[in-house]
Biopython code that builds the backbone (N, CA, C, O; Angstrom):
import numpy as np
from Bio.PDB.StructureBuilder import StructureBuilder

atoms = [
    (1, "UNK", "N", (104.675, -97.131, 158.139)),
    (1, "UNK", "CA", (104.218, -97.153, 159.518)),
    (1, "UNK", "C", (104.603, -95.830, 160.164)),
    (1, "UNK", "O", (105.744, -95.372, 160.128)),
    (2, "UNK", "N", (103.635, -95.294, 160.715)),
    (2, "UNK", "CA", (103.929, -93.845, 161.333)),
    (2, "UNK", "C", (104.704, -93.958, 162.741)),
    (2, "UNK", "O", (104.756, -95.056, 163.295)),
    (3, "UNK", "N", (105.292, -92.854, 163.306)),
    (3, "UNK", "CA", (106.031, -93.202, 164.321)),
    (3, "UNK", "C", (105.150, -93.748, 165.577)),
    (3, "UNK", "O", (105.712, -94.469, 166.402)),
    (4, "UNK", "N", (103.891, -93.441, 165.719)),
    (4, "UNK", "CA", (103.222, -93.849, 166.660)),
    (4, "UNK", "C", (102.726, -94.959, 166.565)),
    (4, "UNK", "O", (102.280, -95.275, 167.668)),
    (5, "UNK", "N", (102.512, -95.975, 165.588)),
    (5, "UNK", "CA", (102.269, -97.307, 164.994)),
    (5, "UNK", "C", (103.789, -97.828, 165.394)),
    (5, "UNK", "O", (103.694, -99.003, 165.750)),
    (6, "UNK", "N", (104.523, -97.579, 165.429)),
    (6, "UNK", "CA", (106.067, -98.016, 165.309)),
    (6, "UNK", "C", (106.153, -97.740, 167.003)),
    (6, "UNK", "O", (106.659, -98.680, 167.615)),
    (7, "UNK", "N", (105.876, -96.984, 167.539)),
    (7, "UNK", "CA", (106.621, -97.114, 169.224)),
    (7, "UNK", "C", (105.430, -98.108, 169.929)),
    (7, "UNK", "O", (105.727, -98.999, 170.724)),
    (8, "UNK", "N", (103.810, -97.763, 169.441)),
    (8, "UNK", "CA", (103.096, -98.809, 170.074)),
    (8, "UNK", "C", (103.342, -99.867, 170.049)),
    (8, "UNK", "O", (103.417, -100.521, 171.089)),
    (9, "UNK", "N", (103.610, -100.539, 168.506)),
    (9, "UNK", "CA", (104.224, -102.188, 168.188)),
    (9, "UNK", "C", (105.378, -102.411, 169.433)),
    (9, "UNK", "O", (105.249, -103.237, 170.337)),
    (10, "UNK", "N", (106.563, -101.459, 169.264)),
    (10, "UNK", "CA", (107.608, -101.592, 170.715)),
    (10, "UNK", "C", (107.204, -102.016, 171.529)),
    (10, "UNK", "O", (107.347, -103.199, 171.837)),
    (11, "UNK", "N", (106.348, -100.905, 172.353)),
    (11, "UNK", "CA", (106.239, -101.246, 173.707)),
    (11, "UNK", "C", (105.199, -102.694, 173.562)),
    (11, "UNK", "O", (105.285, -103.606, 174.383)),
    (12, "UNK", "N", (104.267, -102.728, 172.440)),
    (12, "UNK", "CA", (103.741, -104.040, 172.799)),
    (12, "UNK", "C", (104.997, -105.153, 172.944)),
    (12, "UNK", "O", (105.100, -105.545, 174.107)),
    (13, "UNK", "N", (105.730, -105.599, 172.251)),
    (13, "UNK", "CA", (106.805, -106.342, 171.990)),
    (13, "UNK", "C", (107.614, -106.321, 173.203)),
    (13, "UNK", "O", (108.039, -107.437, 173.504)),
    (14, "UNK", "N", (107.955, -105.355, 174.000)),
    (14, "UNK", "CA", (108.255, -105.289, 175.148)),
    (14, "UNK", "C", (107.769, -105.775, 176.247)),
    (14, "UNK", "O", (108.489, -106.240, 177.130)),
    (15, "UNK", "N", (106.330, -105.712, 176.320)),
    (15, "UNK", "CA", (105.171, -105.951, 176.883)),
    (15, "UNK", "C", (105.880, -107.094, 177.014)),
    (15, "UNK", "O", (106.662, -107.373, 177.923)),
    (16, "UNK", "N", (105.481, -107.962, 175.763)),
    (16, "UNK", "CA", (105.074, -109.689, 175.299)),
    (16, "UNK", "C", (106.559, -110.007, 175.502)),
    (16, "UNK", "O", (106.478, -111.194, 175.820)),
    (17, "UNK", "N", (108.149, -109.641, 175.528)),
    (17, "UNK", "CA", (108.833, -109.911, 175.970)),
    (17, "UNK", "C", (109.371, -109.828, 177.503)),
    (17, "UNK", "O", (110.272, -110.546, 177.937)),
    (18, "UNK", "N", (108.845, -109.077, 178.074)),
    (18, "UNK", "CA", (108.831, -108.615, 179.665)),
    (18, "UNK", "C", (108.119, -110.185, 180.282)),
    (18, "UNK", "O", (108.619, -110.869, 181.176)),
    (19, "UNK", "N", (106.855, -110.489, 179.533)),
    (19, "UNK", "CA", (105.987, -111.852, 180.220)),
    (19, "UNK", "C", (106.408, -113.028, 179.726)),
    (19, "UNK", "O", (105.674, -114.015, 179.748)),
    (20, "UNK", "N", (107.277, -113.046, 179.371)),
    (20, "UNK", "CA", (108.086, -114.294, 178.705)),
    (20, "UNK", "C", (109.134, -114.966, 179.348)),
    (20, "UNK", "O", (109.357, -116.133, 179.673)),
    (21, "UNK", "N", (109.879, -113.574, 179.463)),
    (21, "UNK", "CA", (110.732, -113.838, 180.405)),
    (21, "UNK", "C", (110.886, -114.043, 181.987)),
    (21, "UNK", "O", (111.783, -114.563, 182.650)),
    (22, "UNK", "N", (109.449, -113.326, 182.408)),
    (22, "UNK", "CA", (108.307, -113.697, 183.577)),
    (22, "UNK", "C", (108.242, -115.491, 183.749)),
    (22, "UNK", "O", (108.799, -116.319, 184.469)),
    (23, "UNK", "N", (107.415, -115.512, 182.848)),
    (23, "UNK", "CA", (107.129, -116.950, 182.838)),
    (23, "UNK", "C", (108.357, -117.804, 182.928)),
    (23, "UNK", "O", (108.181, -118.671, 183.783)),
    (24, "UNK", "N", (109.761, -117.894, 182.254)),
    (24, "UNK", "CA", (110.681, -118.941, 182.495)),
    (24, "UNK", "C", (111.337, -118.660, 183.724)),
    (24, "UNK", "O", (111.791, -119.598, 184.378)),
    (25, "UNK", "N", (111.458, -117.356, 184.166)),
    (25, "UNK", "CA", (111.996, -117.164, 185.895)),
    (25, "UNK", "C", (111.034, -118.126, 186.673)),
    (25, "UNK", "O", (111.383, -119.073, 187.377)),
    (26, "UNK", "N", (109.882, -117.746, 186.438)),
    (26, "UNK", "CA", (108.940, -118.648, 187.386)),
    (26, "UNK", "C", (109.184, -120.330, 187.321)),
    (26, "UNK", "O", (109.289, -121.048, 188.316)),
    (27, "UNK", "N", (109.246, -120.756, 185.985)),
    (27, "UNK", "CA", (109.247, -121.982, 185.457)),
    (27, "UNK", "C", (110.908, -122.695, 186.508)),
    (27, "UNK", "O", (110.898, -123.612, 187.330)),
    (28, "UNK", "N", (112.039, -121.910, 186.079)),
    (28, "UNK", "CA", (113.241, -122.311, 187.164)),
    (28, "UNK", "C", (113.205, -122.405, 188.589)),
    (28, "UNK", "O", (113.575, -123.184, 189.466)),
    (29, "UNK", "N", (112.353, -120.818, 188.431)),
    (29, "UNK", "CA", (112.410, -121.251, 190.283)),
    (29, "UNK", "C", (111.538, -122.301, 190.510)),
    (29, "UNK", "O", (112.161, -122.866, 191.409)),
    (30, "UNK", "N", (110.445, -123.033, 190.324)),
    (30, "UNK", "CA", (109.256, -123.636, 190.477)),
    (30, "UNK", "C", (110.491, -125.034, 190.504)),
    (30, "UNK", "O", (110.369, -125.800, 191.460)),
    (31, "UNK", "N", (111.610, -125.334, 189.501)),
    (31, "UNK", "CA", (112.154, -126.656, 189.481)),
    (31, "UNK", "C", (113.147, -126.743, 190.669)),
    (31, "UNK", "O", (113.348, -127.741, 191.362)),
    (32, "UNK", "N", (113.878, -125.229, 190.814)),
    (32, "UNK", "CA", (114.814, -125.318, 192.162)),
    (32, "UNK", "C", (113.702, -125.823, 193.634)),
    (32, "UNK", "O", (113.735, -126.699, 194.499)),
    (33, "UNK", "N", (112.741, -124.621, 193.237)),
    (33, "UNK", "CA", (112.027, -125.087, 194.786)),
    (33, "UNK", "C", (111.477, -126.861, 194.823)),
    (33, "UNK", "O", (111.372, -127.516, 195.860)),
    (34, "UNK", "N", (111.266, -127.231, 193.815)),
    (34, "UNK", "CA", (110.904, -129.201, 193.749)),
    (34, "UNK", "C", (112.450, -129.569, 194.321)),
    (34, "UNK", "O", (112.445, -130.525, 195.097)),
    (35, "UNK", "N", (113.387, -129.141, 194.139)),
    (35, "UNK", "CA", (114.955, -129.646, 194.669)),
    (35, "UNK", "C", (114.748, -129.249, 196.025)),
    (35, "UNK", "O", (115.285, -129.777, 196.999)),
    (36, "UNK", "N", (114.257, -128.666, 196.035)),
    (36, "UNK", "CA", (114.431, -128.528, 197.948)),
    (36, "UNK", "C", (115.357, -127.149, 198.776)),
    (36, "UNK", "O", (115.741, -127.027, 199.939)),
    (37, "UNK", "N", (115.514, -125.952, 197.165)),
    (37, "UNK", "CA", (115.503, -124.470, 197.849)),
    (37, "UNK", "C", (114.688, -123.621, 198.403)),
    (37, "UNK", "O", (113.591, -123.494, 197.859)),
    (38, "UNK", "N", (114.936, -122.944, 199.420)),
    (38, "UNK", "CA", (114.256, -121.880, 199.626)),
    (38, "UNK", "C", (113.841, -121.372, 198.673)),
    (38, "UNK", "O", (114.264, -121.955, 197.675)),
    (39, "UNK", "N", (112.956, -120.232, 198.356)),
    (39, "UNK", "CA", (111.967, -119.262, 197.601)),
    (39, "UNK", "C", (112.823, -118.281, 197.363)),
    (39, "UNK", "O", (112.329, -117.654, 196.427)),
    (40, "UNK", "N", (113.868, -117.766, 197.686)),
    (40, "UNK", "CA", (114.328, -116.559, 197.576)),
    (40, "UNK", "C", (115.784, -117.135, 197.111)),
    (40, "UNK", "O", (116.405, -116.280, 196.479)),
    (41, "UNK", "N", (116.523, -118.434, 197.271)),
    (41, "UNK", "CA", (117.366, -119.164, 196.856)),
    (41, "UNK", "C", (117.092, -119.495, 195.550)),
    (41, "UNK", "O", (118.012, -119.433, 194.735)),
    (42, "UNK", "N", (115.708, -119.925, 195.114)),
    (42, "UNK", "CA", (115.307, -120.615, 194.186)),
    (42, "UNK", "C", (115.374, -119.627, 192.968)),
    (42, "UNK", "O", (116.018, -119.613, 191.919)),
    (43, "UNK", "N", (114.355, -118.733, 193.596)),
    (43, "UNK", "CA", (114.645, -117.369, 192.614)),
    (43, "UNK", "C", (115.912, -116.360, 192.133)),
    (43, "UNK", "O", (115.986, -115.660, 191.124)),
    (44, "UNK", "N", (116.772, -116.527, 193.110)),
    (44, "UNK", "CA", (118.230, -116.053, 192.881)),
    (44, "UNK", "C", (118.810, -116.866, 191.701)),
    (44, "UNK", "O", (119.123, -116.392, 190.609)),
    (45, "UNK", "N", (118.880, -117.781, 191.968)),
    (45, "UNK", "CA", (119.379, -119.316, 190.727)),
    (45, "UNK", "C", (118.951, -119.110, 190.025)),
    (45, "UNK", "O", (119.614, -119.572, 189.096)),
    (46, "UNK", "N", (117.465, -118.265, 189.366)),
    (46, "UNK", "CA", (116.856, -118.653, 188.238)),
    (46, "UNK", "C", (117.112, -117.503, 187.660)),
    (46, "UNK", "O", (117.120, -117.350, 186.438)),
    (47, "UNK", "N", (117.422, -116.291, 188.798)),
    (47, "UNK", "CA", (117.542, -115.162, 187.800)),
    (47, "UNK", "C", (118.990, -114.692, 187.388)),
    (47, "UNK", "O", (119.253, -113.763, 186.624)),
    (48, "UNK", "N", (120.066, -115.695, 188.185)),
    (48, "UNK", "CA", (121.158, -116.091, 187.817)),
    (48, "UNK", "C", (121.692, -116.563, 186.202)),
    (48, "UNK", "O", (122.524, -116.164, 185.388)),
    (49, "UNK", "N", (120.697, -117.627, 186.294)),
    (49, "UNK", "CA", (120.827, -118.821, 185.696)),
    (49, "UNK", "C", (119.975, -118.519, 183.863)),
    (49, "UNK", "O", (120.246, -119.151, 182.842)),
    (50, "UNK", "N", (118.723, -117.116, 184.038)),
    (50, "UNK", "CA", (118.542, -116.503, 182.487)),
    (50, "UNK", "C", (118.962, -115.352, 182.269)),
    (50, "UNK", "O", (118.819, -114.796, 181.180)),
    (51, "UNK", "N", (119.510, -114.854, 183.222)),
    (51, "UNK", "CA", (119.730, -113.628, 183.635)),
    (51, "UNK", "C", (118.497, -112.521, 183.281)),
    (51, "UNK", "O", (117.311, -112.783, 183.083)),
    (52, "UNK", "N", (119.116, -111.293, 183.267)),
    (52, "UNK", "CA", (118.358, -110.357, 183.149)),
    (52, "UNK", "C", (117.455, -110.238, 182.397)),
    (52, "UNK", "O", (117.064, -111.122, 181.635)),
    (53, "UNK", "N", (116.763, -108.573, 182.557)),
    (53, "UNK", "CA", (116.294, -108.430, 180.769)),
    (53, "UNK", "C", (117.022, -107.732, 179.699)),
    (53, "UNK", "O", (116.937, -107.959, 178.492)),
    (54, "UNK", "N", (117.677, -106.940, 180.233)),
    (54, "UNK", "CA", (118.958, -106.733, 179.143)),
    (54, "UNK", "C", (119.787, -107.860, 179.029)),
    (54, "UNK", "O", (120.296, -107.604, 177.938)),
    (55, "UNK", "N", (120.351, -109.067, 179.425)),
    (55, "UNK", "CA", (120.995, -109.865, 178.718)),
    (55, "UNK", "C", (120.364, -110.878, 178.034)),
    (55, "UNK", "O", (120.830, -111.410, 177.026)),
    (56, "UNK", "N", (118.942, -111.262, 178.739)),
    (56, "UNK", "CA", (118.223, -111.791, 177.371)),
    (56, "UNK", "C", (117.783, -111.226, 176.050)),
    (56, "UNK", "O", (117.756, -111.921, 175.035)),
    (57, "UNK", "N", (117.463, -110.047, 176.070)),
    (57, "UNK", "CA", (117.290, -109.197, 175.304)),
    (57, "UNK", "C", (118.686, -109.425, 174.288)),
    (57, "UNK", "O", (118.382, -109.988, 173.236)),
    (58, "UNK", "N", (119.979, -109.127, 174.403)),
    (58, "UNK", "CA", (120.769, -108.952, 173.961)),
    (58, "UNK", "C", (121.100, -110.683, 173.163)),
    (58, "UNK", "O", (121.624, -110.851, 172.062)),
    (59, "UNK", "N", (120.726, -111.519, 173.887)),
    (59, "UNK", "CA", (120.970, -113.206, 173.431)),
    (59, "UNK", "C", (119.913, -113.200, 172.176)),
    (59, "UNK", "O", (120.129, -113.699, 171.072)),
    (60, "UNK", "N", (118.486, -112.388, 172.677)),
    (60, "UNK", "CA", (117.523, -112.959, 171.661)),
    (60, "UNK", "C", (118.019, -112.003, 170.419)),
    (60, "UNK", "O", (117.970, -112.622, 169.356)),
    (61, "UNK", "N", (118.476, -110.673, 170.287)),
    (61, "UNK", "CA", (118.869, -109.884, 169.272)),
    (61, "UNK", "C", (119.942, -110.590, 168.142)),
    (61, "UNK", "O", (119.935, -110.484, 166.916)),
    (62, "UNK", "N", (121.000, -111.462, 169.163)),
    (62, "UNK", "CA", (121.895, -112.249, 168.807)),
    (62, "UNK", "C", (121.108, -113.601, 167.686)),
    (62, "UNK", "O", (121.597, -113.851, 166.585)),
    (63, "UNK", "N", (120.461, -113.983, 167.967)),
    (63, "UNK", "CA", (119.503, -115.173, 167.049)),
    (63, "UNK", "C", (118.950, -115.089, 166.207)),
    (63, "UNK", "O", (118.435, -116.053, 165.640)),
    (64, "UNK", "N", (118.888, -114.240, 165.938)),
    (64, "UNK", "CA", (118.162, -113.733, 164.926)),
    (64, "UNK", "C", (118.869, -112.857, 163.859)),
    (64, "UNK", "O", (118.224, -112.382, 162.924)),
]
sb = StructureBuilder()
sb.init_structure("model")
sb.init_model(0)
sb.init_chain("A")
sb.init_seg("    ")
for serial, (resi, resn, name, xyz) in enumerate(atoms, 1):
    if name == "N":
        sb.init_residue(resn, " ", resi, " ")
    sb.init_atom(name, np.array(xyz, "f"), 0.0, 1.0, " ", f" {name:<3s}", serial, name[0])
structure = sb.get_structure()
């Protein structure tokens, strides 16, 4: 794989991990706000609660 086959795959993978981790922030806050938080409460908790993208990043490196 040439280096430019090799950084495109990255950033795709980045891509597809960036919207992943999109989607379960949304998915938490969506269950805090059914509890009865604010929007900006809800979202604090959730991005609390998977944290970042460097520490998911670092959990999913860990699993594998």
């Amino acid at each position: 794989m040439g280096w430019f086959s090799w950084l495109f795959d990255r950033n795709r993978r980045e891509r597809e991990f960036d919207r992943e981790l999109q989607f379960h922030i949304e998915q938490v806050t969506r269950e805090y706000l059914a509890r009865g938080m604010s929007r900006e409460e809800a979202h604090r908790r959730a991005m609390v609660e998977l944290g970042g993208k460097e520490q998911s990043a670092q959990s999913c490196a860990m699993c594998t």
